[in-house]
C-alpha positions in Angstrom: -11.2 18.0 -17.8 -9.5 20.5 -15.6 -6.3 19.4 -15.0 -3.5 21.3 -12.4 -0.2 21.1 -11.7 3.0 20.4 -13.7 5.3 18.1 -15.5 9.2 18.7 -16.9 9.9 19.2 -20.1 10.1 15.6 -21.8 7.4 14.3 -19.4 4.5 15.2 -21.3 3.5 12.0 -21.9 2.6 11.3 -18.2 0.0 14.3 -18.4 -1.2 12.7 -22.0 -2.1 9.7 -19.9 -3.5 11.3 -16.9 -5.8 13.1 -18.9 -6.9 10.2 -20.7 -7.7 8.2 -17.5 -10.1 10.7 -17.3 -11.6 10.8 -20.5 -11.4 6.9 -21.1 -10.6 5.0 -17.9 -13.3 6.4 -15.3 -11.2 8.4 -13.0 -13.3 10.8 -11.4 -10.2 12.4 -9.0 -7.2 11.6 -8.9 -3.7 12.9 -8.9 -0.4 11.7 -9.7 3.2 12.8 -8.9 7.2 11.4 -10.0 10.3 12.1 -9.0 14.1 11.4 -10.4 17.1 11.4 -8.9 15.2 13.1 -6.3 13.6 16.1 -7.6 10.0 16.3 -8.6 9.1 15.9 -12.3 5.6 15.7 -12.3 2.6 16.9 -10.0 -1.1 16.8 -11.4 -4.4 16.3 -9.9 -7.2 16.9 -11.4 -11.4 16.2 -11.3 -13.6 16.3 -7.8 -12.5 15.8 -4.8 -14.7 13.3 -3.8 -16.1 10.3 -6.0 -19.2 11.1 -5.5 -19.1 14.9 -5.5 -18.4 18.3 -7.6 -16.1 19.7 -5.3 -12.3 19.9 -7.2 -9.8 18.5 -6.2 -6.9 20.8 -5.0 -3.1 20.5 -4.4 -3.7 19.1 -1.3 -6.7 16.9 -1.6 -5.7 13.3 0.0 -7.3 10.2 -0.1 -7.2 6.6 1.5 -5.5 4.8 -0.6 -6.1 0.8 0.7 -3.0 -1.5 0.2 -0.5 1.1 -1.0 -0.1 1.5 2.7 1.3 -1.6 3.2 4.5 -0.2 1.2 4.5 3.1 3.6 4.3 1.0 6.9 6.7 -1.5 5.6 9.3 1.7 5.8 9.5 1.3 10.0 10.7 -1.9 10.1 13.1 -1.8 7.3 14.7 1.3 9.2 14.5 -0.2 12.3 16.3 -3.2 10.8 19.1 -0.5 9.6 19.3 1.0 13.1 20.3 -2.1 14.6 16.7 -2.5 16.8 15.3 -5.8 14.5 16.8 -8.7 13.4 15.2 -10.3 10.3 15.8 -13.6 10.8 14.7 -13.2 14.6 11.6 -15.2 15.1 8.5 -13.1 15.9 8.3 -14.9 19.2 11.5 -13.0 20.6 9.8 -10.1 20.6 6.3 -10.8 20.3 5.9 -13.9 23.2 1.8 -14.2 22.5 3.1 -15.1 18.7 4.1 -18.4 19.4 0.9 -19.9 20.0 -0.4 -22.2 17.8 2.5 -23.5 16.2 4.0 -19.8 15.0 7.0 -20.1 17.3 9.1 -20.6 14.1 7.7 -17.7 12.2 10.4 -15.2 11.6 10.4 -11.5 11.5 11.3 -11.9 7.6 8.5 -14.3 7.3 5.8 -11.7 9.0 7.2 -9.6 6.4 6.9 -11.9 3.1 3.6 -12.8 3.6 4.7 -16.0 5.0 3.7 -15.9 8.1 0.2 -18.6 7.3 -2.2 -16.1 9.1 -3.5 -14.2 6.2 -7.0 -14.8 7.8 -8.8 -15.2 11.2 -11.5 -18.3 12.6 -13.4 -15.5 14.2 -13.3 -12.2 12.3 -13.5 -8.8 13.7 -15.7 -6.5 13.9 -14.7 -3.0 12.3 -14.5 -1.8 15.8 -12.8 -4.2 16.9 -9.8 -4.1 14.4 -9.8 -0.5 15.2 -9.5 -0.5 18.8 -5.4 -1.5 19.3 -5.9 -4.3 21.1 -8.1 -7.1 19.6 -6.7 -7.7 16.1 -2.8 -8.3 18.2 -4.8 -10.6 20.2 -6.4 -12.6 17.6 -3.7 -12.9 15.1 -1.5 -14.2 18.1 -4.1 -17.0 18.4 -4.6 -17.7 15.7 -3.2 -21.2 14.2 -1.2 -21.1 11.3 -3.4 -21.9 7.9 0.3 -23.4 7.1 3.5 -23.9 8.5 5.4 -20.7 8.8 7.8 -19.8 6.1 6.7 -22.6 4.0 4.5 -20.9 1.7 3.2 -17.4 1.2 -0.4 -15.8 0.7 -1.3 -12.3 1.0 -2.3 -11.3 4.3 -4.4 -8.1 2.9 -6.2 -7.2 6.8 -4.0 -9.2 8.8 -1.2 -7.4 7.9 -2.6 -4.5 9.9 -2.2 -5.9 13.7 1.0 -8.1 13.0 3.2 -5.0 11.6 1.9 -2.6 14.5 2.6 -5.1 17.2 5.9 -5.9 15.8 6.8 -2.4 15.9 5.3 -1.6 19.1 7.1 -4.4 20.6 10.4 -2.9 19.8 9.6 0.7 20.2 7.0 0.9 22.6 5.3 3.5 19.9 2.2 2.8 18.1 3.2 2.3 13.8 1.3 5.5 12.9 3.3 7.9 15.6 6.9 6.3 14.7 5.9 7.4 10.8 5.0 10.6 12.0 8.0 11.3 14.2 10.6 9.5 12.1 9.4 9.7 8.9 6.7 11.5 7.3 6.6 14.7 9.6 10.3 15.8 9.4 9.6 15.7 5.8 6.4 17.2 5.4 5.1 14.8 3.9 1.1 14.3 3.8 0.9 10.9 4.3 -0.7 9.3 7.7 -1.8 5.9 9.4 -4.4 6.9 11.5 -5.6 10.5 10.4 -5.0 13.5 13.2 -8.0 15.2 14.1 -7.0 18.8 12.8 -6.6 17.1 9.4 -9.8 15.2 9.4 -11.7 18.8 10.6 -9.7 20.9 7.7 -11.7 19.2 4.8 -8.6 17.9 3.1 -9.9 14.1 2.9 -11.8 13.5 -0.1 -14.8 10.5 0.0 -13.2 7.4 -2.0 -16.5 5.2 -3.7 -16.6 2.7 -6.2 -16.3 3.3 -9.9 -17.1 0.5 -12.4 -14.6 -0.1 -15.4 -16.6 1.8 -18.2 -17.3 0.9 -21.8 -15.4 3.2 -23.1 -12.2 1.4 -21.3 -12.2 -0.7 -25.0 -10.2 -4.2 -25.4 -8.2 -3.6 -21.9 -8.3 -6.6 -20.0 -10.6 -5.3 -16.5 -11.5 -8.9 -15.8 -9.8 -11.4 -13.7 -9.0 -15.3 -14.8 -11.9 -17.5 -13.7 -10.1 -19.3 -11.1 -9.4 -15.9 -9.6 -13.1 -15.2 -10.2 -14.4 -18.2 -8.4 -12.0 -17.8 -4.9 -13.3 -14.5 -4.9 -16.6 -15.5 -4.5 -16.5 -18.4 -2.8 -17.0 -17.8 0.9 -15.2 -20.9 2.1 -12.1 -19.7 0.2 -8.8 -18.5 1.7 -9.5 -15.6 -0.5 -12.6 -14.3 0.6 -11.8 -15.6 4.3 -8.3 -13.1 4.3 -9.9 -10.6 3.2 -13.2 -10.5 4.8 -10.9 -10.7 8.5 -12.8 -7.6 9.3 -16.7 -8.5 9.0 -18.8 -6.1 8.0 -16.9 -4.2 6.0 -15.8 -1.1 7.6 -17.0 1.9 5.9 -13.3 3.5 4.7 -14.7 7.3 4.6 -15.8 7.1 8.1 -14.3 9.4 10.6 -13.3 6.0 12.9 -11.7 4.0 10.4 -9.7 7.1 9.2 -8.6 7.6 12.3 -7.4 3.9 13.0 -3.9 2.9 12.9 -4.8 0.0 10.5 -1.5 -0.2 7.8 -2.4 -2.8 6.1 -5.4 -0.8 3.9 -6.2 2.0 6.0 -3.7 4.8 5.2 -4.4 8.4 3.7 -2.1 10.8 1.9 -1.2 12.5 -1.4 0.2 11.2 -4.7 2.9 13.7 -3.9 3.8 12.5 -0.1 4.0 8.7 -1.6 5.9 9.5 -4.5 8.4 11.9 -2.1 8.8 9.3 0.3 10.2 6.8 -2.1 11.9 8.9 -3.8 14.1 9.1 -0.1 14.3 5.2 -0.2 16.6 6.2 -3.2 18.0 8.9 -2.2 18.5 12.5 -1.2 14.9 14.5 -2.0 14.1 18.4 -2.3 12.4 17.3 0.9 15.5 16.1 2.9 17.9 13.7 2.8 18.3 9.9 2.2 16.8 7.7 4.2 17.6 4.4 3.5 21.4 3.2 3.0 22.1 1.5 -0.2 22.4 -1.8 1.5 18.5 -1.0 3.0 17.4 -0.3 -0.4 18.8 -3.7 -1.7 16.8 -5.4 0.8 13.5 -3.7 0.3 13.7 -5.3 -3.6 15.0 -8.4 -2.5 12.7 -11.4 -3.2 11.8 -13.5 0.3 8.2 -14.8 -1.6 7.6 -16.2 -5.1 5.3 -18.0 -6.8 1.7 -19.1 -6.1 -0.1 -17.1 -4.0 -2.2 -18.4 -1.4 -4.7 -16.1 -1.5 -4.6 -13.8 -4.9 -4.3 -17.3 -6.5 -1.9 -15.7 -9.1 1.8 -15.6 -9.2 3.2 -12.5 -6.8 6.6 -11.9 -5.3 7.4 -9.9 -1.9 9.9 -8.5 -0.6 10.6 -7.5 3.0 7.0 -5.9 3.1 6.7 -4.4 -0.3 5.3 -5.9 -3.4 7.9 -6.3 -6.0 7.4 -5.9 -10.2 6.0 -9.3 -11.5 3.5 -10.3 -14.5 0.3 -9.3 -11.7 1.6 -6.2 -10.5 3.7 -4.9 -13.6 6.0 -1.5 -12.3 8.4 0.5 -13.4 11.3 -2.3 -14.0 12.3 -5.7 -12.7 13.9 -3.2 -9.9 10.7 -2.1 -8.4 9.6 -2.1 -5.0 6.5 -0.6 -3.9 2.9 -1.3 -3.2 -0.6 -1.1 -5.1 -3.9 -0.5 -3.4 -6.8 -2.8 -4.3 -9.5 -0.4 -6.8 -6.0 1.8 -7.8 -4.0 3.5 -5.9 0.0 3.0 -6.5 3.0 4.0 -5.1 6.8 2.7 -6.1 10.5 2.7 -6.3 13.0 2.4 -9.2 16.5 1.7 -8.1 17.3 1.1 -12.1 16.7 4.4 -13.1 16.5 6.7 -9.8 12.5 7.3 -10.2 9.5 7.2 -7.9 6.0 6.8 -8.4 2.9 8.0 -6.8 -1.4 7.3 -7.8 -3.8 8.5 -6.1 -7.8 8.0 -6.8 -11.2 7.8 -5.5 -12.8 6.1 -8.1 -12.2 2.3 -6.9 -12.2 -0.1 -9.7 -12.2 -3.7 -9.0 -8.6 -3.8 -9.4 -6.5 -5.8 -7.0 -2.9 -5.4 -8.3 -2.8 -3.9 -11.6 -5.1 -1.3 -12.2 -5.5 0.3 -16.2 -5.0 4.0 -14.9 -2.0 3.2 -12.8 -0.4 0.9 -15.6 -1.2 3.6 -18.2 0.7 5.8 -16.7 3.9 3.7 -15.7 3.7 3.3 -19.7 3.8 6.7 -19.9 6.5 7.0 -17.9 8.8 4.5 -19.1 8.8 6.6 -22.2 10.2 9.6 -20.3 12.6 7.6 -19.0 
């Protein structure tokens, strides 16, 4: 395996690990990147640039990386809470008037937030195109009656997530999710990281095609299969499970030119291991890329637990905070300080008050990993020893 890029001296063990994902854990391409204290450590890719292709993958190869968007998108509110434009313990309905329907008017901005918002799934799914177009997945979630009173429980809303977060923020902006990144976030920090794809990047080839990628045999005694209760909501099609994350029925084809271009952020978000890691890394502090851009008091409330506990619909233990996943027994990070977000087959992209480090995986070989995928958690190993 032909691996590229670079790590400091002391970090060699991250490489040791990348490289084995390769050789052991089924990673066909894939890159990964750290920073501390806000200067880049470590920067390899390596293998093809698309799953199911010979092409290699090059500096600037990105990929959609599913869930780990959630953790990018839940940036905009958390800054627009710091700039004094939304109130956390607002309810939705103050901003959002369709929200209250259905016995949401008590659902607070907070709650949207945490995963507690009891509309992790829809009565009528959508169609890809219609989660797509901007309009219809506002409408339905709006609608929709509560699975359980707001703020009472939690469950992950895995394709939900995607139409309450952009109408939230276009409420209070009056921009679209994916443009307030851009202008505020990503773009003045060149960072390659986008919710809903630009057309000149979709035409320059950069994109690689994500596919799926069975644990192999050679993975050994690692532990690639879930609890049977897990196993049977998953394929049950009455579940909570199945029904949250089957809100968009078919299944959209994720290396389509549509769906990349969609402003979905709850799983539709494409970037490099480098952007991810770079833009936590300014959650943290100031970055080779520009300066801070949370205040310390932000950063506190991005790892402060709002959800714990059972989940309604990963029917394991999780804990949220204000949009981001936080470190727990089913989605292990960096330290019992981490905030960030995982992507269901492997992606992974964190924050590490405790010791000033952020993390960013990138793949397109998708296991059937939800929240703790073997190549992601080898390498936070591998990390932790560097640290």
């Amino acid at each position: 395996m032909n691996i590229q890029g670079e790590v400091a001296e002391g970090y060699e063990a991250v490489r040791d690990a990348f490289v084995r994902n390769f050789e052991v854990l089924g990673d066909r391409g894939a890159a990964v990147a750290v920073y501390r204290d806000g200067r880049r450590v470590v920067d390899l890719w390596g293998g093809t640039h698309d799953a199911d292709g010979t092409d290699p993958w090059t500096a600037g190869t990105a990929q959609v990386v599913r869930s780990a968007t959630k953790g990018v998108a839940a940036v905009v509110p958390l800054l627009l809470h710091q700039r004094g434009l939304l109130d956390l313990d607002a309810p939705v309905g103050d901003y959002w008037p369709e929200f209250k329907a259905g016995g949401k008017e008590g659902a607070l901005v907070r709650d949207l937030l945490a995963h507690r918002a009891g509309v992790p799934a829809l009565d009528v799914p959508l169609t890809p195109e219609q989660a797509a177009d901007g309009l219809s997945g506002a409408r339905a979630v709006a609608a929709q009656r509560p699975f359980w009173e707001p703020g009472t429980q939690h469950g992950y809303h895995a394709q939900t997530f995607s139409w309450l977060l952009s109408e939230l923020v276009l409420r209070v902006t009056g921009a679209s999710l994916g443009s307030w990144l851009a202008q505020e976030v990503t773009g003045p920090r060149g960072l390659d990281f986008w919710i809903g794809l630009p057309q000149a990047v979709a035409e320059s080839g950069r994109v690689g095609r994500i596919g799926a990628a069975p644990p192999p045999q050679s993975a050994g005694t690692l532990r690639t299969r879930p609890r049977r209760n897990v196993s049977e909501a998953y394929a049950d099609p009455d579940s909570l499970t199945r029904r949250a994350f089957a809100a968009i029925t078919p299944l959209a084809d994720e290396n389509a030119p549509a769906y990349r271009a969609a402003e979905l952020p709850a799983s539709a978000g494409i970037g490099t291991a480098r952007a991810l890691a770079g833009l936590y890394a300014s959650l943290l502090g100031d970055t080779e890329d520009g300066p801070r851009l949370f205040t310390p008091e932000t950063t506190a409330l991005a790892g402060t637990e709002l959800s714990s506990g059972p989940d309604r619909v990963l029917v394991v233990n999780t804990r949220f905070g204000p949009g981001h996943m936080l470190h727990s027994p089913a989605s292990p990070m960096l330290s019992p300080t981490s905030f960030g977000h995982p992507g269901r087959g492997g992606s992974l992209a964190l924050a590490d008050p405790e010791s000033g480090t952020a993390f960013g995986y990138v793949t397109n070989a998708l296991a059937p990993s939800v929240t703790a995928d073997p190549r992601a958690q080898s390498l936070l190993r591998a990390l932790r020893t560097a640290l």
